[in-house]
N, C-alpha and C positions, 0 to 999 in steps of 0.2 A: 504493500500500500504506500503510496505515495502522498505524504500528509499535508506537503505544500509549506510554505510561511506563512500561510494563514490559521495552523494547528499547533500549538504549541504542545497539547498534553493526549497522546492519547491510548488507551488501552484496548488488546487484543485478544478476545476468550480469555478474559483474564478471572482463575478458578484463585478460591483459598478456602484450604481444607483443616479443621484443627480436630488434635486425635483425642478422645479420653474413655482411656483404659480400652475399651472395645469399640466405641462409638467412633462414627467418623460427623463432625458437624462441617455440611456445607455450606461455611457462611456467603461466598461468592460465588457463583455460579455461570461461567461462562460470559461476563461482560466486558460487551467492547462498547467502547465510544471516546467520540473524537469534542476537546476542547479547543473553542478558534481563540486564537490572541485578541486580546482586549474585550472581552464580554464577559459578565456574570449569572452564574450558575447554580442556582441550588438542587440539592439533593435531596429528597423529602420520602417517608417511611416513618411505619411504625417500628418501637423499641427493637431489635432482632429483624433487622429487615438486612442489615447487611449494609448500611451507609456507611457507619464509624469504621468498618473494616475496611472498605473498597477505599476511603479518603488517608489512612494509612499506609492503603498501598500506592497509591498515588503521590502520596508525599512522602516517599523513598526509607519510611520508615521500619513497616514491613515490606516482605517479598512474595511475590505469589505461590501458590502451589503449582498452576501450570501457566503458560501465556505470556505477554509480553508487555510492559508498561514503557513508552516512551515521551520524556522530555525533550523537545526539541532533537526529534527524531534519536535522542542516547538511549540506548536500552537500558532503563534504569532497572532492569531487572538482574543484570549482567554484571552490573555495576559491587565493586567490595565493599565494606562498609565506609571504608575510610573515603572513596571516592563519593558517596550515596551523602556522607556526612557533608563533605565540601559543597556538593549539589544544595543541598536546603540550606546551608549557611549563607553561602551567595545569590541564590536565586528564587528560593521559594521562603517565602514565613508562613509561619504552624501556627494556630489559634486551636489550643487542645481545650477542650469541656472541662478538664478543671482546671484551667490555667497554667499548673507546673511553675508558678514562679520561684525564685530563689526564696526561700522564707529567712536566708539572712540579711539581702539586702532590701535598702529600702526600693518604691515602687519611679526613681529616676534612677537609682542604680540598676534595677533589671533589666531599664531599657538600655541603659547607655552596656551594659554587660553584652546583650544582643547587638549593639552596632560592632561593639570592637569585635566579636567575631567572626561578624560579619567579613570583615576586612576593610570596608568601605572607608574611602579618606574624605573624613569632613575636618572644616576647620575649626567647629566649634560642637564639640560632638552634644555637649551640656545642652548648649541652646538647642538643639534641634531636637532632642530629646523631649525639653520641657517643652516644646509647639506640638510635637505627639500628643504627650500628655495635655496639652491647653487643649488640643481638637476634640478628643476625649470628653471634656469639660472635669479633669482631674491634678487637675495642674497646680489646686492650693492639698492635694495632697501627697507630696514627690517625694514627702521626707519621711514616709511612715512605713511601717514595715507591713506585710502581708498580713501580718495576724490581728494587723490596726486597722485595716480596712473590711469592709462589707465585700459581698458577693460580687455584687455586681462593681462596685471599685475595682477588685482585683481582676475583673473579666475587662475593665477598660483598660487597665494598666499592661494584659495580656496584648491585648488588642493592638496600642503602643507598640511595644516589643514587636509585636510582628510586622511591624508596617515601618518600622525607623529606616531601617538598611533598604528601602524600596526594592524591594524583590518583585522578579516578572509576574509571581505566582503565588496567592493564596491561599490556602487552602485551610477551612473552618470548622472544627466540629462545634456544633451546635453555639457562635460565640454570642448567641442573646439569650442563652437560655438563663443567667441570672440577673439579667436584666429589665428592669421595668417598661410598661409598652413605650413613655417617652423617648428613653433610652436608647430603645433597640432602634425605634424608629430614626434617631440619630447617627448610630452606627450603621444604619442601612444607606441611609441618606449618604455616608461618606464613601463607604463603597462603591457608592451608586458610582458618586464623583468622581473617586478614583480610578473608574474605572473609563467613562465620559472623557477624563482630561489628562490622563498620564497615561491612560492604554494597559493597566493594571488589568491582572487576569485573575478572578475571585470562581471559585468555587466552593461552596459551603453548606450544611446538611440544616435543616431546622425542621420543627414541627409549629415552626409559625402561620398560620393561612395567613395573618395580617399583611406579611410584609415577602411571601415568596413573588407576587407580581412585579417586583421592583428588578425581578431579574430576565434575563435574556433567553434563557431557558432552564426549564423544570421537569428536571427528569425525579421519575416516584421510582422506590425499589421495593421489591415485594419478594420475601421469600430468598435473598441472596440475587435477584435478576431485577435488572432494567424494563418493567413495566409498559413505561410510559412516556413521553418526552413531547412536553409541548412551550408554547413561546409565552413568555409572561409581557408583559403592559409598559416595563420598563418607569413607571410612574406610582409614585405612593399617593 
């Protein structure tokens, strides 16, 4: 298949099988599909539908059990860890459902911790930081540590973090589910943007009906497989 420049992400009969004891659980089940550069995507299913797995494997974290995942045509399946690691540090950010922040630093040191791994060379890495966290609307709480903040604080300071190093690629689980409907619908709003004006490429799971039309397309998963795939409104 021939994915073009206009596909940046995309997967092929892509299976993921986990064992226990005798059981074999088919969380993923043969799905393929193609991500275009610059548009926004959710992913929507009930609990065990096989979302949180398939956006794993997509963002080079796990690996499949059979099939083929590529970023910008690389076989990130092929890929070692150490190489899979480089790949999400410089080109993709992770928005994980429970945040995974540093619980020793506070919420501008997790982000500034995420640029310098990044690699990325800014000149003022602080400031750029704290305009994360200002867009957020988090920015009078930069100094506090994780366990000082609320859910949904820590889900914007997440949020932060994954967007400072401008990565080509997205990738969401669930990041409004501690967040209030204002909230979300402000994090949606900015994705929308960044995606509209920088060419950012988002994809992200929710169980939100409020705000999935704000994306480009909506694919449902059902049972480990791709369902369904239609065009959302682009408009909240």
């Amino acid at each position: 298949m021939d994915a073009g420049n206009d596909i940046i992400l995309r997967a092929e009969n892509v299976t993921r099988d986990f064992y226990r004891k005798s059981e074999v659980i088919h969380a993923v089940r043969g799905v393929s599909v193609e991500i275009k550069r610059g548009t926004f995507n959710i992913l929507c299913g009930r609990s065990g539908s096989g979302k949180t797995t398939l956006i794993n494997m997509l963002a080079a974290i796990d690996t499949p059990t059979s099939g083929d995942i590529f970023f910008e045509d690389v076989n990130v399946a092929l890929l070692n860890e150490r190489k899979r690691d480089e790949l999400r540090r410089k080109n993709i950010g992770i928005i994980f459902q429970n945040t995974a922040l540093l619980a020793q630093m506070s919420a501008l040191e997790n982000v500034e911790f995420s640029l310098s791994v990044s690699g990325k060379k800014v000149k003022n890495k602080k400031d750029l930081c704290i305009e994360w966290l200002e867009k957020l609307g988090i920015r009078e709480r930069r100094n506090h540590m994780p366990a000082e903040m609320s859910g949904g604080e820590q889900a914007r300071v997440a949020i932060s973090r994954a967007l400072v190093h401008s990565p080509k690629l997205i990738l969401a689980d669930e990041p409004t589910s501690e967040l209030d409907s204002k909230t979300s619908f402000r994090v949606v709003d900015l994705f929308r943007e960044l995606v509209d004006k920088e060419g950012l490429t988002i994809v992200m799971t929710t169980h939100d009906v409020n705000i999935m039309d704000v994306a480009d397309t909506i694919y449902t998963m059902e049972d480990g497989v791709i369902v369904s795939e239609r065009k959302g409104n682009k408009a909240i």
